[in-house]
C-alpha positions in Angstrom: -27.3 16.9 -15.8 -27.0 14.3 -13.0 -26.2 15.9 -9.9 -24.1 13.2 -7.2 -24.1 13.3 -3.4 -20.5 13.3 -1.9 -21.4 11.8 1.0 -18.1 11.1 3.4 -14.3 12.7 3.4 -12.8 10.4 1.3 -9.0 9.2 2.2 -6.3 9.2 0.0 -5.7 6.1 -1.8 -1.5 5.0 -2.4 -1.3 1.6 -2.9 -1.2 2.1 -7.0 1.2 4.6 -6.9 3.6 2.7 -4.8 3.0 -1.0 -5.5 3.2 -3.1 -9.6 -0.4 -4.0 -10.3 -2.0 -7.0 -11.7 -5.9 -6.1 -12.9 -5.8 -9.5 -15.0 -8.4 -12.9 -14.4 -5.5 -14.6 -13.0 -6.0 -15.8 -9.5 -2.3 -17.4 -9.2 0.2 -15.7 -10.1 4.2 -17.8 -10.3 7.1 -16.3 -10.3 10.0 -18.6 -9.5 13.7 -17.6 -8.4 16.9 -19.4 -8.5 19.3 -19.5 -5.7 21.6 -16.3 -5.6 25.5 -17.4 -6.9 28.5 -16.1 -6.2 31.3 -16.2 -8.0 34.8 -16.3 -7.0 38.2 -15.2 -7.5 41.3 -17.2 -7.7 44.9 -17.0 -8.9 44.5 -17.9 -12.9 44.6 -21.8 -13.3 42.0 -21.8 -16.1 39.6 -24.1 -14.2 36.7 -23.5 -12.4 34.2 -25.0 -9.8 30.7 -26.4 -10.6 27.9 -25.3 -8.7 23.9 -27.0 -8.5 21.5 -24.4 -9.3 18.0 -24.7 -7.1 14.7 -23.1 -8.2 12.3 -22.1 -5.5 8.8 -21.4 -6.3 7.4 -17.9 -5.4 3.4 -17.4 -5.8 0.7 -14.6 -5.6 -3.0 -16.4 -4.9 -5.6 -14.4 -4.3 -7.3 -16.1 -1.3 -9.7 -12.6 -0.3 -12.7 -10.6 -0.9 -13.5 -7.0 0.0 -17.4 -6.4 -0.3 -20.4 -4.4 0.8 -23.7 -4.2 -0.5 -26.7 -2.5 0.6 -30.7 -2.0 -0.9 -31.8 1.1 -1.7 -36.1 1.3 -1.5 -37.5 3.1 -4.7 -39.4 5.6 -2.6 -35.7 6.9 -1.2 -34.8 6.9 -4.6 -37.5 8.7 -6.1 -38.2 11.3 -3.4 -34.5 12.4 -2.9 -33.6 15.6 -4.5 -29.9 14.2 -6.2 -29.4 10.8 -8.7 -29.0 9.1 -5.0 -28.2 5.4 -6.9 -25.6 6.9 -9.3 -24.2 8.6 -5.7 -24.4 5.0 -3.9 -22.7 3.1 -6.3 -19.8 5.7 -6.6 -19.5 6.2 -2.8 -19.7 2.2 -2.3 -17.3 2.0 -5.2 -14.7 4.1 -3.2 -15.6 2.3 0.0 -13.9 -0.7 -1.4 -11.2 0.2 -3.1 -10.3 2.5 0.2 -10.4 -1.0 2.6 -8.6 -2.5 0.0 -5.8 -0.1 -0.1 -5.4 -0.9 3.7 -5.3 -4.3 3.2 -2.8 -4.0 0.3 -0.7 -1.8 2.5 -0.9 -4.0 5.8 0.0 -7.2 3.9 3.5 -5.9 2.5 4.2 -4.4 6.0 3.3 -7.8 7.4 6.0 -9.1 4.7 8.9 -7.2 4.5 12.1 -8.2 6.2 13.7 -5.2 6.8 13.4 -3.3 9.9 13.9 0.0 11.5 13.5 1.7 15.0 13.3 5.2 15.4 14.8 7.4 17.8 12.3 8.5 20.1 10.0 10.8 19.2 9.5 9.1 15.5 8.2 11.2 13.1 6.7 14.0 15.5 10.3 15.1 16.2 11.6 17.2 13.5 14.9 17.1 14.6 14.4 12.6 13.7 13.5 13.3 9.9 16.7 13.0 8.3 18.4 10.7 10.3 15.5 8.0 9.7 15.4 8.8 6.1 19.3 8.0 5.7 19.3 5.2 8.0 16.5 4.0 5.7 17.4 4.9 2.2 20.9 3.2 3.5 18.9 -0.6 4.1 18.1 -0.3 0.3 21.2 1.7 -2.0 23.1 -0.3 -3.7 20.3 -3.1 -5.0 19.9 -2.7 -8.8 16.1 -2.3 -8.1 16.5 1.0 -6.2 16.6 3.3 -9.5 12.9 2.3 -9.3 12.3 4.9 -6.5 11.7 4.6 -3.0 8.4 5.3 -0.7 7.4 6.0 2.8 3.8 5.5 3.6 3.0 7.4 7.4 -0.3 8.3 9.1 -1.9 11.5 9.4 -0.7 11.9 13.0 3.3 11.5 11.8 4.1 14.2 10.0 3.5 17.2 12.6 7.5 16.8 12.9 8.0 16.4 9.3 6.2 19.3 8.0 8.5 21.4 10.6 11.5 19.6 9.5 10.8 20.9 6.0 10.0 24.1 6.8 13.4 24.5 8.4 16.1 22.4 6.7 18.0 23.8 3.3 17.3 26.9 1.3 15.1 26.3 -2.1 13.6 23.4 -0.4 12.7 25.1 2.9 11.1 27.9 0.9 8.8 26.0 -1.2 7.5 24.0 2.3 7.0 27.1 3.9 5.6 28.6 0.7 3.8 25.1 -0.2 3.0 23.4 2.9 4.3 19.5 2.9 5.5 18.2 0.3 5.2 14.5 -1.4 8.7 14.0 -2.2 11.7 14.2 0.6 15.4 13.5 -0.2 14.3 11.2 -3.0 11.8 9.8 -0.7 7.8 9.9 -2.2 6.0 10.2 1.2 2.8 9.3 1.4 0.0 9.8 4.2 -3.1 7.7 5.2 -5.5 8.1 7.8 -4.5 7.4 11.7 -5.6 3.7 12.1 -4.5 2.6 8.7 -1.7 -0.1 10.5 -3.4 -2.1 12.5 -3.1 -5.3 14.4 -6.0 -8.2 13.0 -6.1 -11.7 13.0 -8.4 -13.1 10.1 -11.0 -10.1 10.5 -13.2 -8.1 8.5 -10.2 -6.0 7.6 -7.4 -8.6 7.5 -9.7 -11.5 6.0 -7.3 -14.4 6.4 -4.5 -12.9 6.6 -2.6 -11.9 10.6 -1.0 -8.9 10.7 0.6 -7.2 13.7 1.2 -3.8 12.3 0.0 -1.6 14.7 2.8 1.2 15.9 4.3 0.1 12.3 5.2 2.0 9.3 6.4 0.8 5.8 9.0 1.8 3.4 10.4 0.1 0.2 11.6 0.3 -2.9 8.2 1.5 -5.5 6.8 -1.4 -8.0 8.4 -4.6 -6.4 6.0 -5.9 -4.5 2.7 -7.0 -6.7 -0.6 -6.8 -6.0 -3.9 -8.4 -7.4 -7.0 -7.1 -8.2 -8.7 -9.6 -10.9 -11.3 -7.8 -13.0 -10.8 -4.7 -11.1 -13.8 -3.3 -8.8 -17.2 -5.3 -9.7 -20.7 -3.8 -9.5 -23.9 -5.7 -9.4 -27.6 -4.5 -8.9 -30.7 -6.9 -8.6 -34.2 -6.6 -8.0 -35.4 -8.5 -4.3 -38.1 -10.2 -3.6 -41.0 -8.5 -1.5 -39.2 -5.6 -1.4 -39.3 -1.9 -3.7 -35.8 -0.9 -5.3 -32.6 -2.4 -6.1 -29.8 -4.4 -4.0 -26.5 -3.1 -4.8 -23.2 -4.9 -4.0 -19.6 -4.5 -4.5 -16.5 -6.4 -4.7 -12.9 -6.5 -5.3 -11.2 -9.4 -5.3 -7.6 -8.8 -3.9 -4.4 -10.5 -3.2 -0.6 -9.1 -2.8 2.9 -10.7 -2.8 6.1 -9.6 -1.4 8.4 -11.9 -3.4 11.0 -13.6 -1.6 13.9 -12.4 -3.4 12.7 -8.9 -2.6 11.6 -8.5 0.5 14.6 -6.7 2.0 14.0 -4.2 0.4 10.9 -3.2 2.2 11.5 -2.1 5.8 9.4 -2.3 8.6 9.7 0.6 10.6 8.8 0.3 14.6 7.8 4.2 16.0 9.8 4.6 19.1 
């Protein structure tokens, strides 16, 4: 029985859960809208007025590349006391997919049009909770697309006021947070939680690639499978024999690209932690 080396706490991955994904080969992605009309109302004459109808084209290309490859020598292999390649290729595996995530998650903040400042004291305040919820779940009700669901995505170092405001607020629901601990799912609201240092600011790094973002201080909420993201052929794995030295080369890749289509875009909000 293969025994595997969990090397690193690994950080919850939410991009799937919240975003419509794309795992085919297509690198370009089209999805064209026409202008919105509006119709009008009139005292009966039984005539009406002709309008020109526009297209605009709306694309998803993935442009970026999330990779990391190290070599493994065979006498690490050999003399290590658990399948160490089988753990490698699983940790590096994760690795990807987790910077990835990030990137998938920083792009649509980057995107959305909507916007939100908090009362001070953000999400630490447990008094702010359901205040920003309703000013945010406002921004979206009443779009057809909002039976889908909505999300908040916030960083570890957030919820300290949200986990009291649960604790404190209503009767079943109060009970199973103080029985439970936090819970994913507030007013109608999925709330999910990365890792302080998820929303940053980058301008064509080694996390942003070529995209700018200035996310930092930022949080993101939205309406769940609008936005799309890209991952062609999924997570790719590739092992190779080198040249003067013992063991394998592994790498890993993910080829990755998100959209947050024009037509949609209100309904993600951009929230600024006062």
């Amino acid at each position: 029985m293969k025994a595997t080396l969990e090397a690193n706490l690994r950080n919850a991955l939410v991009s799937r859960a919240i975003f419509s994904v794309d795992e085919s080969g297509s690198y370009y992605i089209a999805n064209p809208y026409a202008n919105q009309p509006t119709a009008s109302v009139a005292t009966m004459a039984g005539t009406y007025a002709v309008s020109t109808a526009t297209t605009t084209d709306d694309t998803l290309t993935v442009t970026d590349q999330v990779t990391y490859g190290e070599h493994i020598f065979q006498f690490e292999e050999l003399l290590s006391r658990v399948d160490l390649w089988m753990s490698r290729v699983d940790e590096l595996s994760y690795q990807v997919a987790a910077r990835a995530d990030a990137w998938f998650l920083n792009e649509v903040l980057a995107n959305a049009t909507g916007t939100y400042s908090t009362p001070v004291g953000g999400f630490t305040t447990a008094a702010n909770l359901l205040v920003i919820l309703s000013n945010l779940l406002s921004q979206v009700a009443g779009y057809a697309d909002s039976y889908k669901g909505t999300f908040l995505v916030l960083e570890n170092t957030d919820i300290t006021g949200v986990i009291q405001a649960m604790g404190s607020n209503g009767f079943s629901m109060a009970d199973m947070a103080l029985k439970n601990g936090f819970l994913g799912s507030y007013m109608g609201v999925d709330i999910h939680v990365v890792r302080s240092g998820t929303f940053v600011d980058a301008t064509t790094t080694t996390a942003s690639g070529t995209k700018t973002w200035t996310n930092s201080g930022q949080r993101l909420f939205g309406v769940k499978n609008v936005a799309t993201i890209a991952i062609p052929g999924g997570i790719q794995v590739d092992e190779k024999k080198v040249t003067l030295k013992t063991g394998r080369e592994l790498s890993v890749w993910m080829n990755v690209g998100a959209k947050v289509w024009t037509p949609k875009a209100a309904l993600f909000v951009d929230i600024t932690i006062a």
